[in-house]
N, C-alpha and C positions, 0 to 999 in steps of 0.2 A: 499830331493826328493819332488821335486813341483808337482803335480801333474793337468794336466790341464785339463780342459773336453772337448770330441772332438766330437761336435752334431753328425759330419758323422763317428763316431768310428761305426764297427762293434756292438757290444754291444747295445751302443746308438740307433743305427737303429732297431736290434730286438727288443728293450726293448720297442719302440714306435710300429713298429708290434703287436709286443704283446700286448700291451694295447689296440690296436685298433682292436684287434681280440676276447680280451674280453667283449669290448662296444658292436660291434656287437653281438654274441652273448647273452649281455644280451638285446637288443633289440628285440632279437629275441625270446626270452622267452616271454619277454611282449606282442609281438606280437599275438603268440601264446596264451598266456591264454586271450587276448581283444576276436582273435577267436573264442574261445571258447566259453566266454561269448556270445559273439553274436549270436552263434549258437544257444544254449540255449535261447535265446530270441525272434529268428528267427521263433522257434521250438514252442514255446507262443504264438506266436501270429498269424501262420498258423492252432494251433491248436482252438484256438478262433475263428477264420473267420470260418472254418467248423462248427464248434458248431452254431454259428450263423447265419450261414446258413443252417443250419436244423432247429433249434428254428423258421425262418423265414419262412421255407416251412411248419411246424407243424402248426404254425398261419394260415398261406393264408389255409391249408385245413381247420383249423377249423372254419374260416370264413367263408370260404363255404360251409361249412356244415350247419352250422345253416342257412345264409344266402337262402340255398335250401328248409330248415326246413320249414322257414315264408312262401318262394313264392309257395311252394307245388310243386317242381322240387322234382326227384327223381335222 
C-alpha cells in the first residue's frame, strides 16, 4: 500500500487551516500584550506632562511672587 500525499486532500486543507488559525491567533496575543504595553506607557507619560505642567505653573507663580516682592506690587 503506497501511500501518496494529496496537497488538496480534505485533511491536508484543514490541517493548513488550522495552522493558519493558530498563527493568527498567536499574533493576536502579541498584539494584544504590545497594547498593553503601550497603554501602560501611554498612561507615563500623560501622567508626566500633567506633573509638569503643574511644576511649571508652581514656578511661574513663584516667580511672581517674589518678582512682586522686589518691585513692591501687591
Amino acid at each position: 500500500m503506497a501511500s501518496n500525499y494529496n496537497p488538496d486532500s480534505v485533511n491536508a486543507v484543514l490541517s493548513r487551516i488550522e495552522q493558519k488559525l493558530e498563527d493568527i491567533s498567536t499574533e493576536i496575543k502579541e498584539i494584544k500584550t504590545s497594547e498593553n504595553s503601550l497603554e501602560k506607557r501611554i498612561n507615563i507619560l500623560e501622567n508626566f506632562k500633567y506633573y509638569l505642567l503643574g511644576f511649571a505653573a508652581f514656578f511661574m507663580l513663584s516667580v511672581e511672587y517674589v518678582r512682586n516682592l522686589f518691585t513692591g506690587k501687591s
